[in-house]
C-alpha positions in Angstrom: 35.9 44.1 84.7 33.5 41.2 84.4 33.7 38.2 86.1 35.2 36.2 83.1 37.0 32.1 83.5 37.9 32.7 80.6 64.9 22.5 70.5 63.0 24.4 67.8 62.8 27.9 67.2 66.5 28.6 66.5 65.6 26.7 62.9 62.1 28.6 62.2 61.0 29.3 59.2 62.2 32.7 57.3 60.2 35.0 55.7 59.3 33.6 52.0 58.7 35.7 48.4 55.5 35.0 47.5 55.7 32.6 44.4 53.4 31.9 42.0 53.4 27.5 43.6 52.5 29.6 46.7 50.1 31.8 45.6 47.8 29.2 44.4 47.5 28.0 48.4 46.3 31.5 49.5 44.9 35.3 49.4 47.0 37.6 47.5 47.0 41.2 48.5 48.7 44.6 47.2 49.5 47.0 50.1 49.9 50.6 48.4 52.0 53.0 50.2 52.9 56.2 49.3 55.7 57.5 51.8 54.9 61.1 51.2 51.1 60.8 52.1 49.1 63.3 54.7 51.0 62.6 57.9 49.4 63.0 61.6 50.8 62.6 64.8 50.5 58.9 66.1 50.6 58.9 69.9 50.9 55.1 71.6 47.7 55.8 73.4 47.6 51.2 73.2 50.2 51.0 75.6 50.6 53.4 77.7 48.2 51.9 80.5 47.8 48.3 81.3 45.8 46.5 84.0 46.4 44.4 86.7 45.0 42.2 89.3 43.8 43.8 92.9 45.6 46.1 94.9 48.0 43.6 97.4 48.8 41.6 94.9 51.2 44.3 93.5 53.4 43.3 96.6 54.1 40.0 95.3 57.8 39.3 93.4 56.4 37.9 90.5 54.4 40.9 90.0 56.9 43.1 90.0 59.1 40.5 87.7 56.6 40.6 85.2 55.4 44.6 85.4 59.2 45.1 84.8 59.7 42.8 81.7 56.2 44.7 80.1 57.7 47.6 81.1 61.1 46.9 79.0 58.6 46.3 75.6 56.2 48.5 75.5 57.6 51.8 78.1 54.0 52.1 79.6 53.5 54.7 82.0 50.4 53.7 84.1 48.9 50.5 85.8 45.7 50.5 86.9 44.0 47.9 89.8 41.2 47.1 91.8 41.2 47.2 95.9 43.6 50.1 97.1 41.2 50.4 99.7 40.1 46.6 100.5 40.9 45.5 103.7 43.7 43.1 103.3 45.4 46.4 103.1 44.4 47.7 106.3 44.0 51.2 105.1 40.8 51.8 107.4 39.5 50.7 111.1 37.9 51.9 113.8 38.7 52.1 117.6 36.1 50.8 120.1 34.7 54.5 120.6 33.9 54.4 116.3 36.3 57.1 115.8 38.5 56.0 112.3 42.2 55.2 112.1 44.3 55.2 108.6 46.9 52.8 107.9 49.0 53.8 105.2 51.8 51.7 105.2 51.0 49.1 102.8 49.5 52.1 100.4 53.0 53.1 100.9 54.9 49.6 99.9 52.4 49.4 96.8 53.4 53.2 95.1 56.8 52.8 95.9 56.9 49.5 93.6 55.5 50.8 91.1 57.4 54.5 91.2 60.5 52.3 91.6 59.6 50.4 88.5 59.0 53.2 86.3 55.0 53.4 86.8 52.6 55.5 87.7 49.0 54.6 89.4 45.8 55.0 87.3 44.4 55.0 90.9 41.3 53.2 91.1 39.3 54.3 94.5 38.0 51.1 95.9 36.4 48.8 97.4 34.4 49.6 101.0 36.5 48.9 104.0 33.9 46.5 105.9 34.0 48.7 109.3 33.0 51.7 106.9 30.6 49.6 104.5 27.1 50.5 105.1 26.4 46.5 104.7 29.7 44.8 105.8 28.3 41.5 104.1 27.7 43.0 100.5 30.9 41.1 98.9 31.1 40.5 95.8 31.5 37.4 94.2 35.3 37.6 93.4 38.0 35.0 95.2 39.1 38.0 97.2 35.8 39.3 98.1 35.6 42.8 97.9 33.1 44.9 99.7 30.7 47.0 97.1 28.4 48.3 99.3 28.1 52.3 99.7 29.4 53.9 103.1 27.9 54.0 106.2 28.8 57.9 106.8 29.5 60.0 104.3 31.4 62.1 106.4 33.4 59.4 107.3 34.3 58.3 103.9 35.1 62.5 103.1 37.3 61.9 105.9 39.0 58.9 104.3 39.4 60.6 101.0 40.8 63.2 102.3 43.0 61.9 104.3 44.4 59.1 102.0 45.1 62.2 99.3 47.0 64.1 101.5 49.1 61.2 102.8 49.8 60.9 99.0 51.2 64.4 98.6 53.0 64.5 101.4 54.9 61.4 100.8 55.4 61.6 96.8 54.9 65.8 96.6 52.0 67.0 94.8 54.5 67.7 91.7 54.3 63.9 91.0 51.1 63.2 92.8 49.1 65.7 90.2 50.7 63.6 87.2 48.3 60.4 88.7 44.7 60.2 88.0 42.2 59.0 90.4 39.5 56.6 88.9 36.2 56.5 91.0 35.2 52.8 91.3 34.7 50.1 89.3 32.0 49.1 87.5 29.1 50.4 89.6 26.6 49.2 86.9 27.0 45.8 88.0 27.5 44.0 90.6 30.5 45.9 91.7 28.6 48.5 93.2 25.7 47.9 96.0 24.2 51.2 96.4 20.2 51.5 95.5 19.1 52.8 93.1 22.7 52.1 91.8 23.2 55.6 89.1 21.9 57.8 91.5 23.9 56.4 94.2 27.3 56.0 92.4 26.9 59.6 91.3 26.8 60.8 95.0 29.5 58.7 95.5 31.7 60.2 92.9 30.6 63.5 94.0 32.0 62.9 97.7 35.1 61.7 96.4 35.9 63.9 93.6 35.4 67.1 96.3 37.6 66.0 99.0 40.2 64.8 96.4 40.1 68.6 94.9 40.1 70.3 99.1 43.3 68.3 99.1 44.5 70.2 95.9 42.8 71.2 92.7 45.7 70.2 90.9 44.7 66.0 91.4 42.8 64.5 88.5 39.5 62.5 89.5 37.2 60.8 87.0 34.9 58.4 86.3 32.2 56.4 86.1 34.2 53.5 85.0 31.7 51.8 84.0 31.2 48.5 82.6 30.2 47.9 78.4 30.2 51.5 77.6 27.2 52.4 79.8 25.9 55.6 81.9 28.6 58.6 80.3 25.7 60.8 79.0 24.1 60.6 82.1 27.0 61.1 84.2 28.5 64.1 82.5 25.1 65.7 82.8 24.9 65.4 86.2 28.7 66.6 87.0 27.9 69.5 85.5 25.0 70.2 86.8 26.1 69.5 90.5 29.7 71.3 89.2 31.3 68.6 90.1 34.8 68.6 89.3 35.4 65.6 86.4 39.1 65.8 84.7 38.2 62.5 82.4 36.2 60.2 81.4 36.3 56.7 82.0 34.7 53.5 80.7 35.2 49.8 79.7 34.6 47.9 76.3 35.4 44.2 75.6 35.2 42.7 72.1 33.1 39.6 73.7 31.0 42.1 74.8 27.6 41.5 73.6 26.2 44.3 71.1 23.3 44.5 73.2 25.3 45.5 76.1 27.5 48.2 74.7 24.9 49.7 71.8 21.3 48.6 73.1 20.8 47.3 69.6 20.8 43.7 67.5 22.5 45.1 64.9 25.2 42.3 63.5 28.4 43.6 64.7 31.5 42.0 64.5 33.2 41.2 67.4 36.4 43.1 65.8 34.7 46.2 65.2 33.0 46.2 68.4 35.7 47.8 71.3 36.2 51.0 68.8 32.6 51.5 67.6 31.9 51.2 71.5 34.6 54.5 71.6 33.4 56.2 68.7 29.8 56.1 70.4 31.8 57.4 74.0 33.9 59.8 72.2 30.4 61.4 70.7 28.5 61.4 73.4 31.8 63.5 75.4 31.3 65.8 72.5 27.7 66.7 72.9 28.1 66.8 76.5 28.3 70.2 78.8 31.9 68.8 79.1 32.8 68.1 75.7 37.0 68.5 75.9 37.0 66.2 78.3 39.9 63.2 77.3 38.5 59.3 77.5 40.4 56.6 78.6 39.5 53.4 77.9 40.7 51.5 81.5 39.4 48.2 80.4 39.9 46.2 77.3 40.7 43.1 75.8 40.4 41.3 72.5 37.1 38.0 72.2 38.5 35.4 74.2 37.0 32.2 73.1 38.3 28.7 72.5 41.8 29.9 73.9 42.5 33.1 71.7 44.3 35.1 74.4 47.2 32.7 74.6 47.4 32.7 71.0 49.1 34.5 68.0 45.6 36.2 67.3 46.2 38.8 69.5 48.7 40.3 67.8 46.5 40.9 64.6 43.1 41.4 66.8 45.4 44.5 69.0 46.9 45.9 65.6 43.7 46.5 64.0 42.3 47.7 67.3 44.9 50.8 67.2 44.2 50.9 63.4 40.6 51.9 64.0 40.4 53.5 67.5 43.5 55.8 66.6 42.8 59.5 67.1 39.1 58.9 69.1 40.8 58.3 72.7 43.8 59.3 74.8 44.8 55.5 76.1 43.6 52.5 76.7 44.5 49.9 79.1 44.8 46.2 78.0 43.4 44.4 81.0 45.7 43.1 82.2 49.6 43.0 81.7 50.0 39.8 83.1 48.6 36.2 84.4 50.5 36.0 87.2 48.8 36.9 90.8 45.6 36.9 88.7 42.8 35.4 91.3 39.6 36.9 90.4 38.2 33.0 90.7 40.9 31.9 93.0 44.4 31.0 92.2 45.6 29.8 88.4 46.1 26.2 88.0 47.9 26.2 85.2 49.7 28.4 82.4 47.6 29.0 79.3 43.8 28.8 80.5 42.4 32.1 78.3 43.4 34.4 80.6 43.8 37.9 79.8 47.7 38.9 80.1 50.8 39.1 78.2 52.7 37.0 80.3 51.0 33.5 81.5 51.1 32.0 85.2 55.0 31.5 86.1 56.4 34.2 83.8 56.2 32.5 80.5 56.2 35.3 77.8 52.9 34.8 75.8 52.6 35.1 71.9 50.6 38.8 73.3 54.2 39.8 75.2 56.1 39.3 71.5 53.4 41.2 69.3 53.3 44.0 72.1 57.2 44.3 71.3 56.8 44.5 67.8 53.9 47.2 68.0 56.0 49.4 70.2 58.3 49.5 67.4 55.5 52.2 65.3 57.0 55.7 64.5 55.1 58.7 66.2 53.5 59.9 63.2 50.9 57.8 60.8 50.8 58.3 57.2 47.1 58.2 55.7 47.0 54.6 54.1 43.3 52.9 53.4 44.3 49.4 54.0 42.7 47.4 56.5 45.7 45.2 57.2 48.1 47.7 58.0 49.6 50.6 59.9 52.3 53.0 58.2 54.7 55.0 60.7 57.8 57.3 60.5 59.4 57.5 63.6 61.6 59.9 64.7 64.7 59.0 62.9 62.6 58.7 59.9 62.6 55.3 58.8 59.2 54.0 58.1 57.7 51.5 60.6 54.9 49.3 59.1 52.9 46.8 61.4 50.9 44.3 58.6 48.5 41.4 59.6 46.9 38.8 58.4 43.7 38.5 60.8 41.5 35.3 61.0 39.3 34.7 63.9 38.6 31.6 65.8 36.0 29.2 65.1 34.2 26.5 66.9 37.2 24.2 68.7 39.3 26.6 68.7 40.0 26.1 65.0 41.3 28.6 63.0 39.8 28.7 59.2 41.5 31.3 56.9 43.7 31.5 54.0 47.6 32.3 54.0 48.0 35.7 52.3 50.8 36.9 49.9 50.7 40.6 50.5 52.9 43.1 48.2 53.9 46.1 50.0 54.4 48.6 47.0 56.0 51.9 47.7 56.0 54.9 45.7 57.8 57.9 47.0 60.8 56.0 48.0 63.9 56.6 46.5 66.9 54.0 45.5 68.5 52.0 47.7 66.1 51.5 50.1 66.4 49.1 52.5 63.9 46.8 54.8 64.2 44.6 57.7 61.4 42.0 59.1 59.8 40.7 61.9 57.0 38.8 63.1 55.1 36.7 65.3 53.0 33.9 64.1 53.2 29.8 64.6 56.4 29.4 64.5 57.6 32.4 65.5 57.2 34.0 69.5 54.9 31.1 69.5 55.2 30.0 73.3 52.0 28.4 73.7 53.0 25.7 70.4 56.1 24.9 72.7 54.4 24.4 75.5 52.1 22.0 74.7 54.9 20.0 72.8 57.0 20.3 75.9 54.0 18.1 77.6 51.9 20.9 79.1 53.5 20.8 82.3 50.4 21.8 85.1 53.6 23.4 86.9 56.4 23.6 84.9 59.6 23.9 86.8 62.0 27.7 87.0 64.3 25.8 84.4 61.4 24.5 82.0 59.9 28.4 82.2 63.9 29.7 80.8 63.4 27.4 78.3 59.8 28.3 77.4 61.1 32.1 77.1 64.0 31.7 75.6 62.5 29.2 72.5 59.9 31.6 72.2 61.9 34.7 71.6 62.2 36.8 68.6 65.0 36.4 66.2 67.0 39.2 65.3 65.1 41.3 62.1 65.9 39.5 58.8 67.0 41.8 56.2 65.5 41.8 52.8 65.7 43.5 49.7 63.1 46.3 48.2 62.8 45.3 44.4 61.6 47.9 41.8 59.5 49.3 44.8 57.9 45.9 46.2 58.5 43.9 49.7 56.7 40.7 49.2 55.5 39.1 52.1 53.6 35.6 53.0 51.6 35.8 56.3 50.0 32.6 57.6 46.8 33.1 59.4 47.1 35.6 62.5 50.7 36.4 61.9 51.4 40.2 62.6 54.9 41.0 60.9 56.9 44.7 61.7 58.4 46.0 58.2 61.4 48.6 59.0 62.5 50.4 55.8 65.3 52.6 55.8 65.8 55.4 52.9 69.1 56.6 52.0 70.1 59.6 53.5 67.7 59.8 56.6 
């Protein structure tokens, strides 16, 4: 992760058939779907991960509160944060003879949470304990301060390793321990990592830790490099193997505000849309031409451009759905960074709810425009049916009604100012017999909204537990509105950055 600062819906407005009055105001679109097209199987690699802030924070109530309502949307299995390691969770010391002593216990407190609540650790290994660090004063610039330098003793750190492993299996059994994965670092192409040179180092560095992970048991699942903007997989992989040291997955992070140069090395024009699964299509071929080329990738950092606002906004519904659309079948999950506002302190404490921060849910638990489109995309079938359009997804899920996310993406300009036409799109279905039937949802301006009622609420710096109730329960989603199929059309009117769920049941499934 990069350093980055970045009563009235009970009336809303209904879905609208796109009229020729209102087709004259915007974009009209035909959707063609064909409901017996090529099907493949559509895993919800989007949402099975999320990140989080740093290790301790995990503790907090409101963590938990908001881990738990993300958990109830989008059934994700993993969390991934910085800091198991740091020191404000006194894992390591030393005695005045220099001899090391674990401390497990708030390890302990921190897994149970999250086992408790459903989750599993993407386990990130780090940061330096200071009384291990080879330079206790290399911190990094974070609020928290975490130590990035390299260890003082190698042996020492082995120790650690091992020892913090088999505390793990012996408390949770290796049957559930195996089913984590251990993530080597963070970033150690910037500033997260002191060693020198800083490759060379990292990869001696992962080497330590993926051995004594595997002494512990063969059976736990260590990768890396975790790098920042795409960088240092070729190189890695080719040392792994030539070392043969055990790697289980690859790792790496991609942001769409990341600059082109940084993720491709080239000034090629590429939008900032495109950018996070070009970035995995150029990971996912350099795997395959690698002397490790099954390996899975997981994409543990991402998030969509974050400028003038946009992450509080209804454009990350649309921005996320045609993320999947394109990265689908290229990588096994990827973790939005982060699930939530709340606790996050990478420049010290929030000051107030909607600043462009990264999460679902903003400071004090208000449910974000991101927490509502996250709800709706959870609702796609297992299985995609082939469909060219660029503004859509097509699904069957398992009961076999068709599940069809559609968008109407606009980015954001200068001022935050959002400059695109409505759209009147006709979903047109062939394949589907008589009778059919279709229910709707969406979020968009008026609806899931929360930021629009916040700030007519008066932007409250710190809006009280009652004014937060309120916020959430505006901002929630109505119940589906039903609508009717007509000679094999669903028209639909999508503002700008609205993301709408279509649900169409066919008689006799």
């Amino acid at each position: 992760m990069k350093f980055r600062w970045r009563a009235g819906m009970a009336a809303a407005m209904t879905l609208a058939l796109a009229t020729p009055a209102l087709a004259q105001s915007g974009v009209q679109e035909q959707i063609n779907i064909n409901t017996h097209a090529p099907a493949t199987p559509f895993p919800h690699f989007w949402e099975e991960m999320f990140g989080s802030p740093h290790a301790n924070m995990t503790l907090r109530a409101d963590y938990r509160r908001d881990l738990r309502s993300v958990k109830k949307v989008t059934d994700f299995d993993y969390v991934r944060f910085h800091g198991i390691l740091d020191d404000g969770n006194g894992v390591y010391s030393e005695d005045q003879h220099g001899n090391a002593v674990y401390n497990f216990q708030l390890v302990d407190h921190i897994y149970d949470g999250l086992l408790k609540n459903g989750v599993r650790p993407m386990v990130e290994i780090s940061f330096m304990p200071k009384q291990l660090a080879f330079n206790p004063y290399d911190l990094h610039v974070f609020w928290y301060h975490p130590n990035v330098s390299p260890p003082k003793s190698w042996k020492k750190w082995d120790d650690l390793i091992r020892a913090f492993a088999q505390h793990l299996v012996n408390r949770y059994g290796i049957n559930e321990v195996s089913q984590w994965y251990f993530e080597v670092w963070n970033e150690p192409n910037i500033d997260f990592w002191g060693g020198i040179p800083r490759q060379q180092s990292y990869f001696e560095l992962y080497a330590h830790t993926a051995r004594a992970l595997k002494s512990v048991s063969p059976r736990l699942r260590v990768g890396g490099p975790a790098t920042a903007a795409a960088s240092w997989v070729p190189q890695f992989l080719d040392y792994m193997h030539a070392h043969n040291v055990p790697v289980d997955f690859v790792s790496t992070h991609g942001y769409a505000d990341d600059t082109v140069w940084n993720l491709f090395h080239t000034h090629q024009h590429i939008p900032m849309d495109e950018r996070v699964c070009k970035a995995i299509e150029k990971v996912d071929g350099q795997i395959a031409a690698s002397p490790m080329p099954h390996l899975p990738l997981f994409w543990t950092e991402w998030n969509v451009q974050g400028h003038y606002q946009d992450r509080d906004t209804t454009f990350v519904g649309p921005a996320v759905a045609n993320t999947i659309r394109q990265c689908d079948g290229k990588v096994k999950m990827m973790s939005f960074w982060t699930f939530t506002d709340d606790d996050f302190e990478e420049g010290g404490p929030i000051a107030y709810p909607f600043n462009g921060h990264f999460g679902l849910i903003a400071e004090d638990g208000i449910k974000k425009p991101s927490y509502y489109d996250f709800s709706l995309l959870h609702q796609l079938g297992d299985v995609r049916l082939a469909n060219p359009s660029k503004d859509a997804i097509v699904t069957r899920t398992k009961n076999g009604t068709l599940a069809i996310a559609v968008w109407n993406l606009v980015d954001v300009g200068p001022g935050g100012v959002v400059d695109g036409p409505t759209k009147h799109i006709t979903l047109h279905f062939t394949g589907l017999p008589a009778g059919a039937t279709a229910t709707v949802s969406r979020v968009d301006d008026q609806h899931g909204n929360t930021l629009a009622l916040y700030k007519k609420m008066g932007s409250p710096q710190y809006p009280t537990m009652r004014q937060v109730a309120e916020l959430n329960k505006e901002s929630a989603l109505p119940p589906p509105t039903e609508r009717k199929i007509v000679d094999g059309n669903l028209d639909l009117t999508l503002e700008p950055n609205a993301l709408v769920m279509v649900k169409v049941k066919e008689p006799g499934r």
